[in-house]
Backbone as a chain_set.jsonl record, in Angstrom:
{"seq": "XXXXXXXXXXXXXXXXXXXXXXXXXXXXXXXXXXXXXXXXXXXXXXXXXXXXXXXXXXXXXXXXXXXXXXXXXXXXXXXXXXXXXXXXXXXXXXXXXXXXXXXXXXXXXXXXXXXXXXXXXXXXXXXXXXXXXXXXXXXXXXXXXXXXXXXXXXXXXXXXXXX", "coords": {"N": [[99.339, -4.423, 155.869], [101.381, -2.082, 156.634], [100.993, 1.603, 157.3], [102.564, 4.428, 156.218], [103.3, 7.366, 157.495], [103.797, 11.312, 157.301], [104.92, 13.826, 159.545], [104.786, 16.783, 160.773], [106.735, 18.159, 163.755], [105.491, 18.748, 167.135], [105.635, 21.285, 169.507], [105.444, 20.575, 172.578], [106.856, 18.028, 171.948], [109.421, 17.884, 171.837], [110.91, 16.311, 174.004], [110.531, 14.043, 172.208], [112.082, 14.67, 169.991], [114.332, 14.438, 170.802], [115.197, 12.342, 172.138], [114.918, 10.735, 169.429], [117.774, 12.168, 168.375], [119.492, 11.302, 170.156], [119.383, 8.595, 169.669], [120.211, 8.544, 167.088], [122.755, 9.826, 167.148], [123.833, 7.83, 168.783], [124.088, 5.327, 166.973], [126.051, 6.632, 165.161], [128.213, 6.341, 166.654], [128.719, 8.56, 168.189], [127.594, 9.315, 170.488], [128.594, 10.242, 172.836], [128.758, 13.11, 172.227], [126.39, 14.78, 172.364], [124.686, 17.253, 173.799], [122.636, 18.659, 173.255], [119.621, 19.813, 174.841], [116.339, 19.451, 175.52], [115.569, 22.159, 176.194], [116.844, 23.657, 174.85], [116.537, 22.896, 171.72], [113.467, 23.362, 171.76], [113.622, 26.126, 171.924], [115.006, 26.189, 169.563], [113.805, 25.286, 167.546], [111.149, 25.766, 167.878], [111.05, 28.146, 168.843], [110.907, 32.117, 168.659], [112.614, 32.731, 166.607], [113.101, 30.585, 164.207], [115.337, 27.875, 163.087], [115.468, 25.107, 162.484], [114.229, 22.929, 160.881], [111.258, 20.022, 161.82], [110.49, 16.637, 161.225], [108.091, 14.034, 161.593], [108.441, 10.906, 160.971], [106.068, 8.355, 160.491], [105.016, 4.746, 161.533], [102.021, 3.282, 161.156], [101.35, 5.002, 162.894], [102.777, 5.429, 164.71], [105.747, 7.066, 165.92], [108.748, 6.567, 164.146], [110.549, 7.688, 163.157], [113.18, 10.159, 162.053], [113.036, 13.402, 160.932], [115.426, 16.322, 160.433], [115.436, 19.324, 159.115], [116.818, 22.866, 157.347], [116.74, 25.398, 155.654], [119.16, 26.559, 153.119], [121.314, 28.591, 150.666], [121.734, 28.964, 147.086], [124.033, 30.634, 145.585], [124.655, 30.869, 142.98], [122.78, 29.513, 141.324], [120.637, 31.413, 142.58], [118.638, 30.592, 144.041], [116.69, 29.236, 147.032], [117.328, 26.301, 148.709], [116.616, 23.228, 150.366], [118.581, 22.057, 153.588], [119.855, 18.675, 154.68], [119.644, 17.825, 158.411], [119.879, 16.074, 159.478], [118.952, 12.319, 159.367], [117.16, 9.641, 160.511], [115.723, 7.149, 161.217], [114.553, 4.192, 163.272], [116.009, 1.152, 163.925], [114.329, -0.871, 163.885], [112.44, -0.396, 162.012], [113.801, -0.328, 159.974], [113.447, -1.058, 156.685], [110.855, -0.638, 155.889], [110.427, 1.252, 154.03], [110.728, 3.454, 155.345], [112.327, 5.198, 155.69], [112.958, 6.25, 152.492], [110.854, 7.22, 152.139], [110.023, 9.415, 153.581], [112.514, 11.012, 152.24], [111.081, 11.521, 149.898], [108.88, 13.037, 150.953], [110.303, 15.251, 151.571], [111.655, 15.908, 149.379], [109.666, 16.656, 147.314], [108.47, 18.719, 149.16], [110.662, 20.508, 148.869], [110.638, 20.787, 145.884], [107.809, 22.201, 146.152], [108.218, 24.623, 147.403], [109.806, 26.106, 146.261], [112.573, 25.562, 145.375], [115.959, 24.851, 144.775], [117.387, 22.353, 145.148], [118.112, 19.556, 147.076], [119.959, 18.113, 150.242], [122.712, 17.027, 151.549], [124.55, 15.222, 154.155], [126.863, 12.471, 154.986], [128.635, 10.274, 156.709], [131.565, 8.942, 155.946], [131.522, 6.073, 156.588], [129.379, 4.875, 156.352], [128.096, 2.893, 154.763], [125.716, 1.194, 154.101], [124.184, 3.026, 154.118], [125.054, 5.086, 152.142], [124.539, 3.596, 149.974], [121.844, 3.14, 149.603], [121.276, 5.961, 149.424], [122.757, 6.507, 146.627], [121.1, 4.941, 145.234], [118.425, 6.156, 145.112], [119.141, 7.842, 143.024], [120.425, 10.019, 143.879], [123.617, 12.202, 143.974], [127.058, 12.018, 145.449], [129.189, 14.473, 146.199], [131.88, 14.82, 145.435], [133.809, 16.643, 145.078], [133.271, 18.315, 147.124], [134.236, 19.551, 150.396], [133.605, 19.541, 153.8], [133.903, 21.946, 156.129], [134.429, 23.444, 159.419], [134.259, 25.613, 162.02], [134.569, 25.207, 165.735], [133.979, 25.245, 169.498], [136.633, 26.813, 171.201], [138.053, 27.773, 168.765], [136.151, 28.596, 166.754], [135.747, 30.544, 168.412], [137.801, 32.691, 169.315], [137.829, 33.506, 166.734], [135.757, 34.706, 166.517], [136.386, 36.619, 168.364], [138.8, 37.864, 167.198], [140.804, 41.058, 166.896], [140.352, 42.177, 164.311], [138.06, 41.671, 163.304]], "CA": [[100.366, -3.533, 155.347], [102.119, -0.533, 157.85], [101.041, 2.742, 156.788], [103.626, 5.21, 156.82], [102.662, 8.3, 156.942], [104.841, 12.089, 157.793], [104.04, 14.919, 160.51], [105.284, 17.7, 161.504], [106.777, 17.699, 164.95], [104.818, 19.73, 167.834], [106.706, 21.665, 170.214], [105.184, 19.237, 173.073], [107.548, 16.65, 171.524], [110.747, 18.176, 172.335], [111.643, 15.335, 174.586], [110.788, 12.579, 171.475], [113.069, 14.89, 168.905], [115.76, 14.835, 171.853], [115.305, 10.654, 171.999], [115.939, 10.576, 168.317], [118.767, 12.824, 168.204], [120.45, 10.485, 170.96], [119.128, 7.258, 168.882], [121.179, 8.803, 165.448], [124.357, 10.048, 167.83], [124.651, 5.954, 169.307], [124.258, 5.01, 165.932], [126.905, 7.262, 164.348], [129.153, 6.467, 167.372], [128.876, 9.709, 168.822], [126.741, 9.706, 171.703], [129.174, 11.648, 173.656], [128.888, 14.703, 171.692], [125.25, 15.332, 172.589], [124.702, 18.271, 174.663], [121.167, 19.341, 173.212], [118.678, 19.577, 175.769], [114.775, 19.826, 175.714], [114.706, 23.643, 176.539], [117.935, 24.307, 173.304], [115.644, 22.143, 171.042], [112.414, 23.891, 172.044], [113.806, 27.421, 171.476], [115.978, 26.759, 168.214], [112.767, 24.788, 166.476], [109.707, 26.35, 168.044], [110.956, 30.404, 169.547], [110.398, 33.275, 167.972], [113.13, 32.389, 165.253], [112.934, 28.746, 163.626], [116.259, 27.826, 162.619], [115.161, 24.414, 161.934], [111.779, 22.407, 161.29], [111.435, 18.541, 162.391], [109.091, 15.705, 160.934], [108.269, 12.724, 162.28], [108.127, 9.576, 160.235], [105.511, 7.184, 161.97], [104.43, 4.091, 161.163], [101.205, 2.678, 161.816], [100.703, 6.046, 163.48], [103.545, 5.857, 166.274], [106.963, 7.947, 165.18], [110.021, 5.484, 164.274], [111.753, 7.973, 162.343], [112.872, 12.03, 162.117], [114.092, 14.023, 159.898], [115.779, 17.634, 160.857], [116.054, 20.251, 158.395], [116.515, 23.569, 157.313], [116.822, 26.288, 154.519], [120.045, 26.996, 152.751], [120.601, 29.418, 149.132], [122.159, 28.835, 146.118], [124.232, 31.874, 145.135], [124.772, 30.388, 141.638], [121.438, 29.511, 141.364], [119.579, 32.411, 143.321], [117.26, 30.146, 144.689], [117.061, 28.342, 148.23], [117.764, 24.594, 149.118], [116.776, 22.113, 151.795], [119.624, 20.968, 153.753], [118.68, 17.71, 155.937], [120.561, 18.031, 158.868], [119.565, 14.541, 160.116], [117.572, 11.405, 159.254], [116.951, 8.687, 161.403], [114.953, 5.878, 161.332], [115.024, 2.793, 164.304], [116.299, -0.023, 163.236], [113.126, -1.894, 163.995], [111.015, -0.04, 161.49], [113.927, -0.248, 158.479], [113.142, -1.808, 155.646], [109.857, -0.284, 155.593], [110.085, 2.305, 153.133], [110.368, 4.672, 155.738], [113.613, 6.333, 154.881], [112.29, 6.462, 150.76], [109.015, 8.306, 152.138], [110.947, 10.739, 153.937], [112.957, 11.801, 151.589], [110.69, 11.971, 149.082], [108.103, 13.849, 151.245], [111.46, 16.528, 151.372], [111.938, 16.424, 147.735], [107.993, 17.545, 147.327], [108.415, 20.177, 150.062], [111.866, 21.513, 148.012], [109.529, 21.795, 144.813], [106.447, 23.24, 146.502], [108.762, 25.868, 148.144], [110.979, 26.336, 144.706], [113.942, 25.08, 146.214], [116.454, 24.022, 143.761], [118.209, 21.15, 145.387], [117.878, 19.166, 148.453], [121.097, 17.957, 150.077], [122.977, 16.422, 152.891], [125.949, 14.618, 154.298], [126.751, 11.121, 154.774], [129.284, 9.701, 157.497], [132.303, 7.995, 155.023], [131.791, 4.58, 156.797], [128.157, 4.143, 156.911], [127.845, 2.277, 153.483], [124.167, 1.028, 153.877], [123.231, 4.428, 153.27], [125.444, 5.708, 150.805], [124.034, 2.876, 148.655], [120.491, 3.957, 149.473], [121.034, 6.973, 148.38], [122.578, 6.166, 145.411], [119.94, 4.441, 144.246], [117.964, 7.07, 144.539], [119.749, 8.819, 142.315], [121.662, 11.268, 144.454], [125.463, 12.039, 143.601], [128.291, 12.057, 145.717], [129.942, 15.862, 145.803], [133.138, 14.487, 145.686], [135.058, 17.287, 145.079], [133.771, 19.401, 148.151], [134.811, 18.86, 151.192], [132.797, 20.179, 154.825], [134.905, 22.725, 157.622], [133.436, 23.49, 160.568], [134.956, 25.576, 162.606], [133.494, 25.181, 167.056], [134.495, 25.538, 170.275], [137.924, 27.57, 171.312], [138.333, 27.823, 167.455], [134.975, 29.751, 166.781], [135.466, 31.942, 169.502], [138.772, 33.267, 168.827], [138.409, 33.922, 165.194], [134.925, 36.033, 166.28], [137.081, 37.443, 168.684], [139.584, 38.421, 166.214], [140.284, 42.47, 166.775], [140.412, 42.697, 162.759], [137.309, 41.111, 161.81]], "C": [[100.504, -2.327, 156.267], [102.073, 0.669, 156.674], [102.249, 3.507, 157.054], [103.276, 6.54, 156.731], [104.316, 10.212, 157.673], [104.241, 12.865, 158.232], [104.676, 15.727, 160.813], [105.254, 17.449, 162.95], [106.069, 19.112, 165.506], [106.072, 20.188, 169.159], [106.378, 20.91, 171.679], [105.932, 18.22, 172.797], [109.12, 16.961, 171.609], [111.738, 16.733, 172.697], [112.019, 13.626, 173.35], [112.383, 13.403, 170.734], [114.568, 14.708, 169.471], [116.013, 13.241, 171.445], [116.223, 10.69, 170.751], [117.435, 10.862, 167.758], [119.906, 11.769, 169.045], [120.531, 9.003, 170.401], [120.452, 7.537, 167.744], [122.887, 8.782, 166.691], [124.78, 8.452, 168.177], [125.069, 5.742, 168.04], [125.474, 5.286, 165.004], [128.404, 6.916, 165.485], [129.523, 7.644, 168.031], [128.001, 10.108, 170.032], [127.271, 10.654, 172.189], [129.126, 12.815, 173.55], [127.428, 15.155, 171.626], [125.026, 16.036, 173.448], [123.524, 19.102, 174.477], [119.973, 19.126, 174.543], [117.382, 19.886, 175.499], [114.681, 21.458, 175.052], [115.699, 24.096, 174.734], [116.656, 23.816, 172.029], [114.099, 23.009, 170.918], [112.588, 25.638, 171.309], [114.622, 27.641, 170.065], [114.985, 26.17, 167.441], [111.15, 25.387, 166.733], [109.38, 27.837, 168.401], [111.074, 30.751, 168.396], [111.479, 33.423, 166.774], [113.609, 31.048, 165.12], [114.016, 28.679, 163.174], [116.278, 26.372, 162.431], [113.683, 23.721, 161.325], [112.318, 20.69, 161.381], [110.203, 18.284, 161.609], [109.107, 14.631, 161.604], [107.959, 11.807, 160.831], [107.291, 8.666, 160.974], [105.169, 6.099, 160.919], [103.444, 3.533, 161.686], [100.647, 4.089, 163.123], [101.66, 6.461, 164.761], [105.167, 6.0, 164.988], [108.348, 6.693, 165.404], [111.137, 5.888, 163.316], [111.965, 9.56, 162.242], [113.436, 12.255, 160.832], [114.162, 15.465, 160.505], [116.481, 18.344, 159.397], [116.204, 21.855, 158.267], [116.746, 24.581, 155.661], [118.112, 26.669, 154.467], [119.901, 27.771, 151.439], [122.002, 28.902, 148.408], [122.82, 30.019, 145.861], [124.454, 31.906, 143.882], [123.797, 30.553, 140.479], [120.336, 30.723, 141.657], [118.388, 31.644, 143.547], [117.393, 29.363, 146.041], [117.152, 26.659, 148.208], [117.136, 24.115, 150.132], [118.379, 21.411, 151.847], [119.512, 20.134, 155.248], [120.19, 17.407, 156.475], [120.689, 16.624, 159.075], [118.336, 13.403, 159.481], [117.949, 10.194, 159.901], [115.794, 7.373, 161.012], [115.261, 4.614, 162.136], [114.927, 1.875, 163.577], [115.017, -1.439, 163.228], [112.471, -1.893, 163.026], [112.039, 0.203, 159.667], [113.825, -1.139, 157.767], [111.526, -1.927, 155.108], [109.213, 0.444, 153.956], [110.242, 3.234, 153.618], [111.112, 5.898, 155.27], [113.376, 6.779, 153.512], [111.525, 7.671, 151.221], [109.411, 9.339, 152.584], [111.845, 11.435, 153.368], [112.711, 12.345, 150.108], [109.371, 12.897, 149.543], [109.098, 15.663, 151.25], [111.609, 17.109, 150.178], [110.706, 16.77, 147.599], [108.043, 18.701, 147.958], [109.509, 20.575, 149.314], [111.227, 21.971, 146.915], [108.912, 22.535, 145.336], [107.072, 24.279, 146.796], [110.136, 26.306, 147.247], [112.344, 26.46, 145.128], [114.625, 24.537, 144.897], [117.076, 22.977, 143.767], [117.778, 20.606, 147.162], [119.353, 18.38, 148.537], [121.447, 17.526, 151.807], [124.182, 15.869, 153.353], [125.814, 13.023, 154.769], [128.307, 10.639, 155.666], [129.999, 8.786, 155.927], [131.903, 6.419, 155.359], [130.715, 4.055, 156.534], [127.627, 3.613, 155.215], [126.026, 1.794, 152.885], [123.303, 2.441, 153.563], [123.343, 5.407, 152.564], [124.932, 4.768, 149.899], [122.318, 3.252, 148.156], [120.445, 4.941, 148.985], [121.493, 7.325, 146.834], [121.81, 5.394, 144.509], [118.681, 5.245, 144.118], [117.906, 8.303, 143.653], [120.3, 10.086, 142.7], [123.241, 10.967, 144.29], [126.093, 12.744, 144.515], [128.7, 13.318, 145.276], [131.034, 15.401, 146.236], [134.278, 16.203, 145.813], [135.112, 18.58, 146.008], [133.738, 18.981, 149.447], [134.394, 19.923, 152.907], [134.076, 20.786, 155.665], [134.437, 22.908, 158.343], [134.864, 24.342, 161.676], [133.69, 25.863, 164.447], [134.643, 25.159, 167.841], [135.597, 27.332, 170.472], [138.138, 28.45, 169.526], [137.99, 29.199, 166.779], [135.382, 30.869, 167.721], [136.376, 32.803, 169.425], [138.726, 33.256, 167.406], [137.023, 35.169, 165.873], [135.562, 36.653, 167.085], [138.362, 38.594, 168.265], [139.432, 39.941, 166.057], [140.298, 42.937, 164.903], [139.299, 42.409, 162.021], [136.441, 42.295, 161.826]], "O": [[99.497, -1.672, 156.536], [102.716, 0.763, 155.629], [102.928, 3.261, 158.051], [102.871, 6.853, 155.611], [105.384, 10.048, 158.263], [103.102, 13.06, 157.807], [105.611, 15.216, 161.429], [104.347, 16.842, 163.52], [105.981, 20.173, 164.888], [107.05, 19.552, 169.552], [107.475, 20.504, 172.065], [105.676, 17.255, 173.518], [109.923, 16.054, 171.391], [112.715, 16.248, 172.126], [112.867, 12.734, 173.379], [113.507, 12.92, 170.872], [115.631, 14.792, 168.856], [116.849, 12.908, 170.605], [117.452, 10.688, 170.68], [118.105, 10.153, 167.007], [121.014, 11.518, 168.572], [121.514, 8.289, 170.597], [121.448, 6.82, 167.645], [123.742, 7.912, 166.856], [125.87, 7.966, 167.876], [126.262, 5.897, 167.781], [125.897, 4.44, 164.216], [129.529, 7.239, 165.104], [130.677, 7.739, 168.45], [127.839, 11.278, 170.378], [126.802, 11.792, 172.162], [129.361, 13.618, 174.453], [127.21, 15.991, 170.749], [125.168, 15.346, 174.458], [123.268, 20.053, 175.216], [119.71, 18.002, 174.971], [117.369, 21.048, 175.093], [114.117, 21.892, 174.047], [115.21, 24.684, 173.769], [115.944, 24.711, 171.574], [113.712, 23.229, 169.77], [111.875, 26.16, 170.452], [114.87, 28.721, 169.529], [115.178, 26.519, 166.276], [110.232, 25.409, 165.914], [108.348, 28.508, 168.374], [111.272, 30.109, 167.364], [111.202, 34.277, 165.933], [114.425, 30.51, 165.868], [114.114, 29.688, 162.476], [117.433, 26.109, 162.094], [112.495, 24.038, 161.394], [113.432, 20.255, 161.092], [109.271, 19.039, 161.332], [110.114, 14.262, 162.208], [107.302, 12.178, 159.859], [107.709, 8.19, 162.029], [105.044, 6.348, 159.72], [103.677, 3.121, 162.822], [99.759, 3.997, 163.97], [101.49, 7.387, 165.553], [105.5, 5.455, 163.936], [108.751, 6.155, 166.436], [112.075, 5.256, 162.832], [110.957, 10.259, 162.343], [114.049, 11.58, 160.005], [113.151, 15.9, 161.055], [117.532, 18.078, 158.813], [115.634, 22.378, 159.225], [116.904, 23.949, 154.617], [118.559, 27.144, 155.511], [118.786, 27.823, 150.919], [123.038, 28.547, 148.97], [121.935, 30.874, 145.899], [124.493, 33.047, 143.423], [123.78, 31.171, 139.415], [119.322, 30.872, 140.975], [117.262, 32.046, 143.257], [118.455, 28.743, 146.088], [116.857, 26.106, 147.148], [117.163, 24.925, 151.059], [119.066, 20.766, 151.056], [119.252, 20.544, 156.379], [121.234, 17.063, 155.921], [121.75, 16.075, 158.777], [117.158, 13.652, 159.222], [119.102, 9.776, 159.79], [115.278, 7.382, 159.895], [116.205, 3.933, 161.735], [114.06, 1.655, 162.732], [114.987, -2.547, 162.692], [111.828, -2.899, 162.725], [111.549, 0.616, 158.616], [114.147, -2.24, 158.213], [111.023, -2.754, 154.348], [108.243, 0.294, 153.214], [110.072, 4.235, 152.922], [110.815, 6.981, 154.768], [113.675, 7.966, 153.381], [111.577, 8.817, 150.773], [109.15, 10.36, 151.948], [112.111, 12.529, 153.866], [113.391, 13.065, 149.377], [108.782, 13.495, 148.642], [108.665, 16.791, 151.016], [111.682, 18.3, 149.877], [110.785, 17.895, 148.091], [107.681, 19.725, 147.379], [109.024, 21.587, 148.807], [111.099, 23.177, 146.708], [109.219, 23.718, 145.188], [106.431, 25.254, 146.405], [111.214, 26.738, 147.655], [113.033, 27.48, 145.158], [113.994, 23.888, 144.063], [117.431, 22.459, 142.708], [117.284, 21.241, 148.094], [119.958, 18.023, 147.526], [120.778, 17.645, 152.834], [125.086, 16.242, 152.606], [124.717, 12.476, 154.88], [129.254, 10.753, 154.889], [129.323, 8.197, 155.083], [131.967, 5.587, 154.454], [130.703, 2.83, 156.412], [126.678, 4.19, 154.685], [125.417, 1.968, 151.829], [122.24, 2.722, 153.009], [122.548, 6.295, 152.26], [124.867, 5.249, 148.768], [121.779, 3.497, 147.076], [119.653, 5.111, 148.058], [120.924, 8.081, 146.046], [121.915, 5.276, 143.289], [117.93, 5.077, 143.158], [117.142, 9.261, 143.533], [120.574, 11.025, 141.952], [123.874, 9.919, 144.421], [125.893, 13.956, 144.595], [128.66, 13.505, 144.06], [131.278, 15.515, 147.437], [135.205, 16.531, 146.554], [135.966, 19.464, 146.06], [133.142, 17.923, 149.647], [134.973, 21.001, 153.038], [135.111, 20.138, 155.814], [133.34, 22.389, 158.139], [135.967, 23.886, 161.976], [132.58, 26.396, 164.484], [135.814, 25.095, 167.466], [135.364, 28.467, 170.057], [138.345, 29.656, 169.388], [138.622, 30.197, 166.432], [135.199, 32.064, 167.492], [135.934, 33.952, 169.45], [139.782, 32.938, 166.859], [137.24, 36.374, 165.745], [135.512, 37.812, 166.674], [138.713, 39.661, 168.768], [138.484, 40.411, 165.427], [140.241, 44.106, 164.524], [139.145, 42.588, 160.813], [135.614, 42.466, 160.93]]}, "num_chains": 1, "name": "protein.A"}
């Protein structure tokens, strides 16, 4: 039986969390839009302010899966959130359990750290894992809907002489 077990990533591992990140982007059809490098990665999860945290998923003791998250708040609520930016797992190692264990090692870390929700997004097409997660009993926020604003976009609104 394949242990599975979860780890915090070390800042030494830069280059795996980079792999994964380029593993999920093929996957999602987005390779192209990867532009993280080692040293970005290194300084936005391990410098002197953490703006995410990484785990590894391993099985059998070697890593075949991530997860990237970080802290969001409730203003409703007044309490903070996990929101998982990313989860991954190679297709070699699914059907393990690994993806389950990982997001129930998250939901443990959201209690322990009195988090009131854990939360995430979900590509419309990718069906194998909107069903997964509906069976874990997560619901569909249908009625809100993500913006983003980057590039040119971003830069001229903070440029904006009124804001």
């Amino acid at each position: 039986m394949n242990e599975i077990t979860i780890r915090p990533a070390g800042e030494h591992e830069a280059h795996l969390i980079l792999g994964f990140i380029r593993d999920l982007a093929e996957y999602e059809h987005l390779g192209h839009q990867v532009v993280a490098t080692e040293e970005h990665l290194r300084e936005a999860l391990f410098g002197a302010r953490r703006y995410a945290e990484v785990v590894f998923a391993c099985l059998d003791g070697n890593p075949v899966g991530f997860a990237l998250f970080f802290h969001n708040f409730s203003t409703f609520i007044g309490r903070p959130g996990i929101y998982l930016e990313d989860l991954f797992v190679r297709p070699e190692a699914r059907g393990h359990g690994v993806g389950r264990k990982v997001l129930a090692w998250l939901a443990a870390e959201a209690v322990k750290r009195n988090c009131s929700r854990l939360e995430w997004a979900v590509l419309d097409w990718n069906e194998p894992s909107i069903q997964f997660y509906r069976n874990l009993g997560a619901v569909h926020m249908k009625e809100w809907q993500i913006f983003r604003l980057t590039g040119p976009a971003l830069t001229q609104l903070a440029a904006a002489p009124d804001r």
